[in-house]
C-alpha positions as semicolon CSV with decimal commas, in nm:
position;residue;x (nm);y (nm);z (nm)
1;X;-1,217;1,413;2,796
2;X;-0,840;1,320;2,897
3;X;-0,725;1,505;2,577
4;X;-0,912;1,798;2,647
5;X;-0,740;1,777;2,970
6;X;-0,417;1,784;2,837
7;X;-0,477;2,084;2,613
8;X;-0,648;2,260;2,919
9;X;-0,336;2,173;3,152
10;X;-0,019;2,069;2,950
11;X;0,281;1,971;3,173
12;X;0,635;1,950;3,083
13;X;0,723;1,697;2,835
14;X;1,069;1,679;2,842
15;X;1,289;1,633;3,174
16;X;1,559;1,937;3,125
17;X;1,196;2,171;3,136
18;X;1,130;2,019;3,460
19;X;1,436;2,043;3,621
20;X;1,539;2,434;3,508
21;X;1,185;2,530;3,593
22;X;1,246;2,365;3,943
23;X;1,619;2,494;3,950
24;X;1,441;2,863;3,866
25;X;1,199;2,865;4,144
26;X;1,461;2,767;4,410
27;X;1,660;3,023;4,287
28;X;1,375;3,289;4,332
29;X;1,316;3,159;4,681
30;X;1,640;3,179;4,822
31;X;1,667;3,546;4,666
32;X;1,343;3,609;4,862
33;X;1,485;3,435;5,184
34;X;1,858;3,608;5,137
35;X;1,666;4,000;5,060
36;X;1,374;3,926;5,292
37;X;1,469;4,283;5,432
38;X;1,356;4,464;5,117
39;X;1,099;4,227;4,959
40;X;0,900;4,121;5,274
41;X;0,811;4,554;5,313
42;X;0,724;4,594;4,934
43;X;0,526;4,233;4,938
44;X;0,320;4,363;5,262
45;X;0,287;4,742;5,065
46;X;0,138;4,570;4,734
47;X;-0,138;4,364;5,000
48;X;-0,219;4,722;5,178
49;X;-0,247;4,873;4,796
50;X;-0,521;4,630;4,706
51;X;-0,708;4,700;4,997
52;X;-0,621;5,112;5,012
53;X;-0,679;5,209;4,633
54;X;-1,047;5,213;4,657
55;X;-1,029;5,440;4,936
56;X;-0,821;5,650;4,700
57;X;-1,040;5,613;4,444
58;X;-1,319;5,748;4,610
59;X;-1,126;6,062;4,709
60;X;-1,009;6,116;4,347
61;X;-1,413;6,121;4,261
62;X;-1,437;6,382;4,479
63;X;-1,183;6,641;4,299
64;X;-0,871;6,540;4,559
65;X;-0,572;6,503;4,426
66;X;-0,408;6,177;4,424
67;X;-0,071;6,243;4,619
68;X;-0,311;6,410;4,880
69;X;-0,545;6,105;4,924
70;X;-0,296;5,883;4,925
71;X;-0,177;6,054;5,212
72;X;-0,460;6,137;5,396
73;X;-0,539;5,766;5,394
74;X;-0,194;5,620;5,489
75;X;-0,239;5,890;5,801
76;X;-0,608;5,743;5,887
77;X;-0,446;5,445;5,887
78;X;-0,137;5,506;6,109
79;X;-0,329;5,684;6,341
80;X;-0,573;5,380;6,384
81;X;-0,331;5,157;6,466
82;X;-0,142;5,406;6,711
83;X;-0,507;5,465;6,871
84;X;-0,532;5,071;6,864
85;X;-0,200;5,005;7,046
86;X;-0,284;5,316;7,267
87;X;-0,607;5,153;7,350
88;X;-0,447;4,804;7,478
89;X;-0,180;4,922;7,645
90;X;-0,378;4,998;7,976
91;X;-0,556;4,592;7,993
92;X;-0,222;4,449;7,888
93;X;-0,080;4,649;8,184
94;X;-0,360;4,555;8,416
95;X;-0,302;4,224;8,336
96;X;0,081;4,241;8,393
97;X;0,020;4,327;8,729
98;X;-0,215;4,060;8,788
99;X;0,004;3,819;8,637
100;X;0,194;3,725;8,959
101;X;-0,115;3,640;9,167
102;X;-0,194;3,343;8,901
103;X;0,077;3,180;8,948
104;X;0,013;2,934;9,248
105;X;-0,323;2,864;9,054
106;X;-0,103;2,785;8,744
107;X;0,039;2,553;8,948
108;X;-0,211;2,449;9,118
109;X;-0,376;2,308;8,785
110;X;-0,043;2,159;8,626
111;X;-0,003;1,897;8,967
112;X;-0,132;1,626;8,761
113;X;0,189;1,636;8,568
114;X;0,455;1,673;8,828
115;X;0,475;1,311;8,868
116;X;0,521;1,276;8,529
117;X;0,760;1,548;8,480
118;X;0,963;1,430;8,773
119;X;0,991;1,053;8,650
120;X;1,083;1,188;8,329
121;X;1,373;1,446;8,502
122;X;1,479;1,106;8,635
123;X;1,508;0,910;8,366
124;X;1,716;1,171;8,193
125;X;1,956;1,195;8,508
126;X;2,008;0,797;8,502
127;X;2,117;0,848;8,136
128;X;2,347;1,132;8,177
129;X;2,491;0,940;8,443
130;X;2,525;0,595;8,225
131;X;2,679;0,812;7,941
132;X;2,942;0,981;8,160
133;X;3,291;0,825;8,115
134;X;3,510;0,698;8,446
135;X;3,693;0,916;8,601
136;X;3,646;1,210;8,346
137;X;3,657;1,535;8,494
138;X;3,386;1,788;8,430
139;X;3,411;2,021;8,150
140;X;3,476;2,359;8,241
141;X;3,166;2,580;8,104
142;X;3,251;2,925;8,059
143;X;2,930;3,178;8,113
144;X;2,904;3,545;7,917
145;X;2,802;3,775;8,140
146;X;2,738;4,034;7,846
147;X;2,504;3,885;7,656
148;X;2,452;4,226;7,488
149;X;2,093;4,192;7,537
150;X;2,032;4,573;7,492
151;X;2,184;4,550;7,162
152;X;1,995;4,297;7,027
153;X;1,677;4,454;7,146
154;X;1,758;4,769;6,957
155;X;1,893;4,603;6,622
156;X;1,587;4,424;6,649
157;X;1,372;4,788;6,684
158;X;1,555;4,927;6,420
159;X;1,495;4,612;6,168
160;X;1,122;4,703;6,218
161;X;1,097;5,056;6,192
162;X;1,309;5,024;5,905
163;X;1,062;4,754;5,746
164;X;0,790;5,003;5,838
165;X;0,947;5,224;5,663
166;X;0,961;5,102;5,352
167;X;0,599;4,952;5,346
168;X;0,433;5,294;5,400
169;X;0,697;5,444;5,132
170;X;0,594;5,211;4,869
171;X;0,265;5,214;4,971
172;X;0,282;5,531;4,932
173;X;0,366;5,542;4,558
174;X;0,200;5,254;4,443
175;X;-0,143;5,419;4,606
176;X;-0,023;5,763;4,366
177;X;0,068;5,582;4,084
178;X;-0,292;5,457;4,044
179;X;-0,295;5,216;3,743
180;X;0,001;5,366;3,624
181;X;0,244;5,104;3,646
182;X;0,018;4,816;3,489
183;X;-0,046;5,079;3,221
184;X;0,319;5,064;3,123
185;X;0,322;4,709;3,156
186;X;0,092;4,655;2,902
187;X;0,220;4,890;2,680
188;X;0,501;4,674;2,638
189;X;0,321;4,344;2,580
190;X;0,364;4,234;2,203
191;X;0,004;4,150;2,111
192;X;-0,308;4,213;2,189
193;X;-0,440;3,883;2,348
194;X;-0,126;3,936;2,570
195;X;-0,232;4,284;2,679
196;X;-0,565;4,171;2,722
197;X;-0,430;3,878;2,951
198;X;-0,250;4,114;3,206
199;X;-0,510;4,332;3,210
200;X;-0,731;4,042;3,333
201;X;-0,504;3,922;3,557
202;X;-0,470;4,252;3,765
203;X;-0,817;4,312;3,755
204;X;-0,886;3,954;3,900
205;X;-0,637;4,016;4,130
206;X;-0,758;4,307;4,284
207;X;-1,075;4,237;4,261
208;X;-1,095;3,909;4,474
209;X;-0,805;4,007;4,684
210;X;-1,010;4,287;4,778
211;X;-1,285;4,086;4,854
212;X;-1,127;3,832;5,035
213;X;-0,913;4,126;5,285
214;X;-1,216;4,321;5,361
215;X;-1,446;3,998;5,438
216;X;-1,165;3,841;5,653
217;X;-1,142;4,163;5,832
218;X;-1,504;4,218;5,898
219;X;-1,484;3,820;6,013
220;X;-1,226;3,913;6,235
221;X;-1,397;4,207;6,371
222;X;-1,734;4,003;6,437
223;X;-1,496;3,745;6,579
224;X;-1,292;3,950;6,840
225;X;-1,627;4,120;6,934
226;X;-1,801;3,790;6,972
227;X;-1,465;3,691;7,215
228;X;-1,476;4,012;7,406
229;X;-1,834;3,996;7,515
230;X;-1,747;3,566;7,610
231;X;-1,465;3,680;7,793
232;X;-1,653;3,937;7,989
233;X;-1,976;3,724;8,085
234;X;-1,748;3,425;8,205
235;X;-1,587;3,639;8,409
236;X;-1,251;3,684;8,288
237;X;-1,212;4,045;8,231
238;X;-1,011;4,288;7,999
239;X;-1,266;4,195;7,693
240;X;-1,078;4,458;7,527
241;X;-0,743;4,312;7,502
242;X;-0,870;3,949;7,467
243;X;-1,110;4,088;7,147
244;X;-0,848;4,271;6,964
245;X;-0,631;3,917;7,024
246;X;-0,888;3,680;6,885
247;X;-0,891;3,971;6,567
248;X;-0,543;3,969;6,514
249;X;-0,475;3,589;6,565
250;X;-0,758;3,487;6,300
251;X;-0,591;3,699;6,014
252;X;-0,328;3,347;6,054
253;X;-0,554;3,074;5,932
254;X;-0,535;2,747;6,114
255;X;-0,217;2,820;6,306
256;X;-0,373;3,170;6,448
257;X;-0,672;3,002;6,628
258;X;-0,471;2,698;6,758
259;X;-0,207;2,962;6,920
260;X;-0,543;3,132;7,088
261;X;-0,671;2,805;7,197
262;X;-0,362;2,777;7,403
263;X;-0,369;3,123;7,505
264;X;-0,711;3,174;7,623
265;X;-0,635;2,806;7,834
266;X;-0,313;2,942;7,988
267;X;-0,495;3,233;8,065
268;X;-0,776;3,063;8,204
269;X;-0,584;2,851;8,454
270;X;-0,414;3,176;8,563
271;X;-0,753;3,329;8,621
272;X;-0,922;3,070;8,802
273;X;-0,940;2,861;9,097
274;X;-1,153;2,559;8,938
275;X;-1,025;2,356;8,628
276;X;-1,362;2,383;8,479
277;X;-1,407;2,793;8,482
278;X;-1,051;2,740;8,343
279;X;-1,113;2,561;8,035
280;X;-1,486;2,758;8,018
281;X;-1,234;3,075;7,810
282;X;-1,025;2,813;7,541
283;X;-1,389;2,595;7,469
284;X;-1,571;2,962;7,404
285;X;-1,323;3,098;7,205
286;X;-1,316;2,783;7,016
287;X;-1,651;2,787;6,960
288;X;-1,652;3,120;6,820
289;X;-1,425;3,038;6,559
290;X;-1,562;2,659;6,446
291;X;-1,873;2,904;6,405
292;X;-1,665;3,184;6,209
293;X;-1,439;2,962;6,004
294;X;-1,682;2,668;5,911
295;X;-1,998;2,857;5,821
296;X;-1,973;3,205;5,740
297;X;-1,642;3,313;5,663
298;X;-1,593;3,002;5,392
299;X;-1,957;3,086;5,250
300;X;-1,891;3,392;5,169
301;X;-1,558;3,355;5,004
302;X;-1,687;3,045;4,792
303;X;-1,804;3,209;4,504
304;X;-1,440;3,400;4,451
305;X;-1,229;3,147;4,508
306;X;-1,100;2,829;4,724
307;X;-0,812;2,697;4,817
308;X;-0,676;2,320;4,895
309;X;-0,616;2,315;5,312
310;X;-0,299;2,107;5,237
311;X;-0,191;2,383;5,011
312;X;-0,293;2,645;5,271
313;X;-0,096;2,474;5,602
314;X;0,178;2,408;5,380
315;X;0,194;2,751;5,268
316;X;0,184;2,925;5,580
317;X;0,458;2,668;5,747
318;X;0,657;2,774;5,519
319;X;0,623;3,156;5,499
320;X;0,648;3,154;5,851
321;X;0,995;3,007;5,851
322;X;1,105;3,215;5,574
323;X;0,947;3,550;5,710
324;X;0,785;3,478;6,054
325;X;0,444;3,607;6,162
326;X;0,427;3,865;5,827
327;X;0,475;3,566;5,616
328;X;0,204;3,350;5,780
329;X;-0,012;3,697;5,694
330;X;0,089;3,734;5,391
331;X;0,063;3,350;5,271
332;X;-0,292;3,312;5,176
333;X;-0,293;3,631;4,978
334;X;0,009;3,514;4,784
335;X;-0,103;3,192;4,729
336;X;-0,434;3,323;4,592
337;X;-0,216;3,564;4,341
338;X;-0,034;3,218;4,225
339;X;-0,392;3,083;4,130
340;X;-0,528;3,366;4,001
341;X;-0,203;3,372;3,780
342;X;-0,223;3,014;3,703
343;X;-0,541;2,993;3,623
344;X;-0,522;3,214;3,349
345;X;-0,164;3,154;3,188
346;X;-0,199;2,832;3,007
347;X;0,136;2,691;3,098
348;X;0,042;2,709;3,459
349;X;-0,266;2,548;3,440
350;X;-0,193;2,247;3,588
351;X;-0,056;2,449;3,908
352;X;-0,356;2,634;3,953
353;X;-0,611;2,304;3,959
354;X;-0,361;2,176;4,244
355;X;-0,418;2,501;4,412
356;X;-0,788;2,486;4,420
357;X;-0,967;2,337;4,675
């Protein structure tokens, strides 16, 4: 059985293997980190491709041109998001407004720290004064007035609109190109088990990729409706706004709920008077998703693959830092493309059955 193993999963037998594949794949990642600008828009446009295509597909079957479907569906889509934003815009204002009156019961439910706080403000003080030298004058600080805040804001605006972009112009060619592109890459291929290989490999891809965007999204749906309707019944209003945030935060496994958990509590002890009806929002929402991400969403992506939760929270961790919140996104799909890769290109073998969960 241990020799089978070996054959089934070889690893690198000599050292100079080991350390110019490792020497390789840092110099891919700090490639991606350095050109994040350009890769991070085409990485996010090959996701929307796998999810788009069959919506393109389905037009094509119905004698419409390719370049005309791929359109019409990048539209849908814009315009669902714009109607999206345009739809939360009003509670997040609402709540804006409100946000001022919830402060003295912010504070109200934070006294049992001030002691704490204030001890530990002391402390500090004590030491700054211990570490001063005798007789050493202040040092002058020198304040910026412009901090060229405006600036910032709109280099920031323009980074994004630029990313955007990009993503819907290579979306927009990869949905009109069709299967071109693999076609040519398989052309290429020297023999036949080869071309057969990449040809499985893309169709894998897709094909549980797919299935795992479009079952996370109807999760997330069932999730941010199951939110809306707690948030409404325990009295905390705009179920709207609080919906679509549970559905956007659970597309970040892990870190995406946490980050709610604190959100729903800070709004709760904004909302109410009590400490209980303020934790009531966090422990519902919580609910909901030990529910969601327990039971159904994991049985239903079992058969097409798993992955190892180390892996996972590693994975996003690290995306993050190297591409912020579209990394954490975009870190479970790419680390299901590196085992479905693995798992079928015998060198990487070994890689994948770390990968799986």
């Amino acid at each position: 059985m241990a020799a089978a193993n070996d054959v089934d999963m070889p690893l690198p037998s000599s050292p100079q293997t080991f350390f110019v594949g490792c020497l390789l794949a840092l110099a891919i990642l700090a490639a991606i980190y350095v050109a994040s600008s350009i890769i991070l828009p085409v990485a996010l446009a090959f996701v929307l491709q796998l999810i788009l295509q069959p919506a393109v597909r389905l037009l094509e079957r119905i004698y419409l041109p390719r370049a005309i479907g791929a359109l019409l569906v990048i539209l849908l889509v814009i315009g669902a998001l714009v109607g999206f934003v345009a739809a939360l815009s009003v509670p997040a204002a609402n709540w804006a407004e409100k946000l001022p009156q919830g402060i003295p019961r912010l504070e109200n439910h934070l006294i049992v720290l001030k002691r704490p706080i204030e001890a530990l403000q002391k402390v500090l003080q004590q030491a700054e004064h211990v570490t001063d030298a005798p007789g050493k004058k202040d040092p002058t600080v020198s304040v910026r007035r412009d901090i060229g805040l405006t600036s910032v804001l709109f280099a920031g605006t323009r980074a994004i609109l630029d990313g955007l972009f990009t993503t819907v112009l290579v979306l927009y060619f990869l949905l009109v190109a069709g299967e071109t592109f693999l076609r040519r890459i398989v052309e290429v291929l020297p023999s036949f088990s080869d071309k057969r290989q990449a040809v499985d490999i893309s169709q894998q891809i897709e094909a549980d990729l797919s299935a795992y965007l479009l079952t996370i999204t109807m999760m997330n749906a069932v999730v941010g409706a199951a939110t809306a309707i707690a948030m409404y019944l325990c009295g905390l209003g705009d179920p709207l706004l609080w919906g679509a945030t549970a559905f956007l935060l659970n597309y970040v496994p892990i870190l995406g709920p946490l980050f709610g958990v604190g959100i729903f509590l800070l709004v709760g002890m904004l909302s109410f008077d009590s400490l209980w009806s303020a934790l009531l929002p966090p422990a519902l929402y919580f609910g909901i998703h030990l529910a969601e991400g327990e039971t159904l969403t994991p049985m239903l992506l079992a058969r097409r693959f798993t992955l190892n939760p180390a892996v996972v929270i590693l994975s996003l961790v690290f995306w993050f830092w190297m591409w912020g919140v579209p990394g954490a996104i975009l870190a479970v799909p790419m680390l299901a493309i590196l085992k479905i890769v693995s798992d079928r290109v015998r060198p990487l073998r070994a890689l994948g059955h770390l990968l799986e969960g």
